[in-house]
C-alpha positions as CSV (number, residue, x, y, z in Angstrom):
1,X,0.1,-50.9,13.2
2,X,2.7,-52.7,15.2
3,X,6.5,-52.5,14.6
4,X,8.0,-55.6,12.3
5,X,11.7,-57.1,12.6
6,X,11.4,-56.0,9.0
7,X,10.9,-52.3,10.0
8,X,13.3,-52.5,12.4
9,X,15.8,-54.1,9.8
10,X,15.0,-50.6,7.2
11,X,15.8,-48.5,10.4
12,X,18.7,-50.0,11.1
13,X,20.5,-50.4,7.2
14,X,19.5,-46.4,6.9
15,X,22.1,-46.0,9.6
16,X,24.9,-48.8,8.2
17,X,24.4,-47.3,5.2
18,X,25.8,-43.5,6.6
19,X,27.9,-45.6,8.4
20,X,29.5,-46.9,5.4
21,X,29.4,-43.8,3.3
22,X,31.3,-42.4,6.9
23,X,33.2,-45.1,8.4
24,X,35.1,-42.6,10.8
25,X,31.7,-41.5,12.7
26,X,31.4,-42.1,16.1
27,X,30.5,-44.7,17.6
28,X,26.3,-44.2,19.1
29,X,23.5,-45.8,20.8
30,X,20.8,-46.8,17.9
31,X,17.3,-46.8,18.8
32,X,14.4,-48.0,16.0
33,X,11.2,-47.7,17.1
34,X,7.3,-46.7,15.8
35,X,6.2,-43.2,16.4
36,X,3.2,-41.9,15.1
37,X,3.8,-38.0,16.2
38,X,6.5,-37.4,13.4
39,X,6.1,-37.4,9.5
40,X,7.4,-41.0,9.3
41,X,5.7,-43.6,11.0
42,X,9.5,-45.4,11.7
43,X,11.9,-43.7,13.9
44,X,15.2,-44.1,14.4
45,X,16.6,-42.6,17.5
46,X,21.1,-41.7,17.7
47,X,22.6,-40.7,20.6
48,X,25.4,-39.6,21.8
49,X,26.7,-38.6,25.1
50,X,28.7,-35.7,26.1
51,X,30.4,-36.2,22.1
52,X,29.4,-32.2,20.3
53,X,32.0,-32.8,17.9
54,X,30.9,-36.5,17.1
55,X,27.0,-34.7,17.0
56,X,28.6,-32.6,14.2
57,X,29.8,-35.4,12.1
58,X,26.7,-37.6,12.6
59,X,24.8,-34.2,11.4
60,X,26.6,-33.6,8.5
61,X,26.8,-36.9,7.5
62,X,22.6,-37.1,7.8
63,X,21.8,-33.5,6.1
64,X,20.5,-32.2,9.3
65,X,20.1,-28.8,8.8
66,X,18.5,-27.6,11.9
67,X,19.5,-28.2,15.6
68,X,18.2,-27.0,18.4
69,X,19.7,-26.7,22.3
70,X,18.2,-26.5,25.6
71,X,18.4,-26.8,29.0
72,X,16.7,-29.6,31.3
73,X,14.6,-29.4,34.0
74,X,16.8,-31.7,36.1
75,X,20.2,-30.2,34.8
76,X,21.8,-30.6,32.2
77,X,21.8,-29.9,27.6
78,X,20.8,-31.7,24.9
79,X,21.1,-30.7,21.0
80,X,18.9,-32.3,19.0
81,X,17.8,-32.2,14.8
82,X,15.4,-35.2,12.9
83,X,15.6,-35.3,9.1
84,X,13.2,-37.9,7.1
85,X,14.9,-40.3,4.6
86,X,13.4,-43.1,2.9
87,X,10.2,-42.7,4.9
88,X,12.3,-43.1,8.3
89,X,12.6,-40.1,10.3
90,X,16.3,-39.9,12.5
91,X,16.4,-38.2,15.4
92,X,19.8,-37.1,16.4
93,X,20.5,-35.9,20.0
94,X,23.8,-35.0,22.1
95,X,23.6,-35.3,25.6
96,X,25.8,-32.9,27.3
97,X,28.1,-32.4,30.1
98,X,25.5,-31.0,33.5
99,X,28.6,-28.8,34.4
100,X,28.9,-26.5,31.9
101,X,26.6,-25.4,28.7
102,X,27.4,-27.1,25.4
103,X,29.8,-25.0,23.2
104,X,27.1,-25.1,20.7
105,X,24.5,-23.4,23.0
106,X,27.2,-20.3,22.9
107,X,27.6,-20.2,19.6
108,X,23.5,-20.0,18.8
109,X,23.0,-17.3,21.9
């Protein structure tokens, strides 16, 4: 199965329609693509960088229960959770600061 405009255009009004519902979110990067390793066969991908208190909002404002944090091989955090809605799972990541580990990293130790 290959990705539609139409697919992308389901992706993409999932995420006005939070943004509606939330106008003072954050700003992110939006990413729809296929992915055929998740429940949903649609996937849309928010980021944000360096932003935990923005990931918050974006997380309550999704339903996303569950977040996990770790640290990368090449430096570095990122806090992640998906939730499926509408038959589009989205995928919501923070990219932290290499410096220092996230506050929400403490928090969860």
């Amino acid at each position: 199965m290959s990705l539609t405009a139409f697919d992308q255009a389901r992706g993409l009004r999932l995420i006005a329609e939070v943004g509606e519902t939330h106008p003072h979110l954050p700003a992110a990067e939006v990413h729809v693509h296929r992915q055929i390793t998740l429940v949903a066969e649609l996937t849309v991908d928010v980021s944000l960088h360096g932003d935990e208190e923005g990931f918050g909002q974006w997380q309550r404002a999704l339903g996303i229960a569950v977040v996990s944090t770790r640290r990368l091989d090449f430096g570095g955090w990122v806090t992640s959770g998906h939730i499926t809605r509408d038959g589009i799972t989205v995928v919501l990541t923070v990219h932290h600061r290499q410096d220092a580990p996230p506050a929400m990293a403490l928090v969860a130790a």
